[in-house]
C-alpha positions as CSV (number, residue, x, y, z in Angstrom):
1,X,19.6,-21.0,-14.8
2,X,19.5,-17.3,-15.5
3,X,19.8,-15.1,-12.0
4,X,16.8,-13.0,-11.3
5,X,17.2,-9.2,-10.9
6,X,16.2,-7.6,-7.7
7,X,15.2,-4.1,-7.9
8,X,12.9,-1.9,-5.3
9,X,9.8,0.2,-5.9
10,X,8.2,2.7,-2.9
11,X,4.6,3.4,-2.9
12,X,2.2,5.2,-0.2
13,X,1.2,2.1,1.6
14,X,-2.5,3.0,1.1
15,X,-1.9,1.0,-2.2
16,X,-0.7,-2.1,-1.4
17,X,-4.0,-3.5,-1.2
18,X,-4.7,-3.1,-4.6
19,X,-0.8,-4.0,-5.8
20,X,-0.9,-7.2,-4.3
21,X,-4.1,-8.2,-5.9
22,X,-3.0,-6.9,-9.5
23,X,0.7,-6.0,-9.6
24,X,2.5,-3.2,-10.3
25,X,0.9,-1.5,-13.8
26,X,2.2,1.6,-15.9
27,X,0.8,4.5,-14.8
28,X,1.1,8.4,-15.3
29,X,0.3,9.5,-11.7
30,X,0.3,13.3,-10.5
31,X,4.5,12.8,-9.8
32,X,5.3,11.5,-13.2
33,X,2.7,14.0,-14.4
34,X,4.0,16.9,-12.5
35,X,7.8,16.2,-13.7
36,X,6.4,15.8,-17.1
37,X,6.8,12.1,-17.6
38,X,5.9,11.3,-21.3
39,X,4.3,7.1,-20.9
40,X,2.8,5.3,-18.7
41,X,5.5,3.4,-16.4
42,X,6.5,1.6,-13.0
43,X,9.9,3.1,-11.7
44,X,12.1,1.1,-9.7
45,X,15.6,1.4,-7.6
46,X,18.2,-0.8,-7.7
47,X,18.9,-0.9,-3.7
48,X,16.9,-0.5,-0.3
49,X,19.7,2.4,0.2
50,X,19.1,4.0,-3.2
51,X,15.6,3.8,-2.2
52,X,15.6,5.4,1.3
53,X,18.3,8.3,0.0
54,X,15.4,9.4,-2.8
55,X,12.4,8.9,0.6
56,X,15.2,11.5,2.2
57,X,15.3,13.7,-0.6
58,X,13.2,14.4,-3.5
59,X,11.0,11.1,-3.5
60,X,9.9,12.0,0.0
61,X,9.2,15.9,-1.2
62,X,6.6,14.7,-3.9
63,X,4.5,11.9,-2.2
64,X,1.8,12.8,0.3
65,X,3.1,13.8,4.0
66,X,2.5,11.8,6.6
67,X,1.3,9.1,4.6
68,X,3.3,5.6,5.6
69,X,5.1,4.2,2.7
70,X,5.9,1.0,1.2
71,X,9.2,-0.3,0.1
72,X,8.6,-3.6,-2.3
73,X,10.8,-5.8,-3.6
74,X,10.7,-6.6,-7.2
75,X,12.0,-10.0,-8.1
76,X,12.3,-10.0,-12.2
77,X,13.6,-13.0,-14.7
78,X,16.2,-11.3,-16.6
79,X,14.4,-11.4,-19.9
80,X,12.0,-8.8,-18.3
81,X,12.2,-5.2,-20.0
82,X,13.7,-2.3,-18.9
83,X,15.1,0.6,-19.6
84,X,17.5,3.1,-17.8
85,X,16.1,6.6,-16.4
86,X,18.7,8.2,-14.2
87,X,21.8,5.9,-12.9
88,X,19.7,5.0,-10.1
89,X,16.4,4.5,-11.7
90,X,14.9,1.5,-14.0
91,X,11.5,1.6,-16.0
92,X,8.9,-0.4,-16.4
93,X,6.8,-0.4,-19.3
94,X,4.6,-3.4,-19.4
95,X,3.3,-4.7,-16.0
96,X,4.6,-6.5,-13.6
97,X,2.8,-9.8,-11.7
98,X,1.6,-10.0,-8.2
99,X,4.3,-13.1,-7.8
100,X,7.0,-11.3,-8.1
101,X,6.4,-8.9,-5.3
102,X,7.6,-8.9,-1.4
103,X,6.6,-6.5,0.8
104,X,9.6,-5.5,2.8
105,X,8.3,-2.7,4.9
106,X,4.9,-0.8,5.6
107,X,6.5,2.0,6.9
108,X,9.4,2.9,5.0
């Protein structure tokens, strides 16, 4: 049996609501907008740590202050698309199901 891939995605936890009813969708939001992101997508991490280092850094910068945020664990079959941004990032083109997400913290 193939091993699923584990990879992270941080979101202002004001969405979760709405995430855990329909997934994770390809979007162009005001920060892929803003650093002139061409498609729709869903950008994940690889690790919690990679995660938390872009919250401390430039990830943190662009998402609202003082907003709590979400960390969420992305459980994908390997056969699921992605592509490579940066060394740390993944992308998501087509959407990706309620079931394969766990929240692992509301205030990341």
């Amino acid at each position: 049996m193939p091993v699923q891939r584990r990879h992270f995605h941080v979101t202002p936890a004001s969405n979760l609501p709405s995430i855990l009813m329909q997934g994770l969708l390809p979007r162009t939001g005001p920060r892929s907008r803003a650093l002139g992101e061409p498609r729709p997508a869903i950008y994940l991490f690889d690790t919690a740590d990679e995660a938390a280092d872009a919250v401390a850094s430039w990830l943190g910068d662009a998402l609202p202050a003082g907003e709590p945020l979400a960390l969420i664990a992305v459980t994908l079959d390997p056969a699921f698309p992605l592509t490579t941004g940066v060394e740390w990032e993944r992308i998501a083109l087509l959407p990706i199901p309620p079931h394969a997400l766990t929240v692992i913290a509301t205030d990341f």
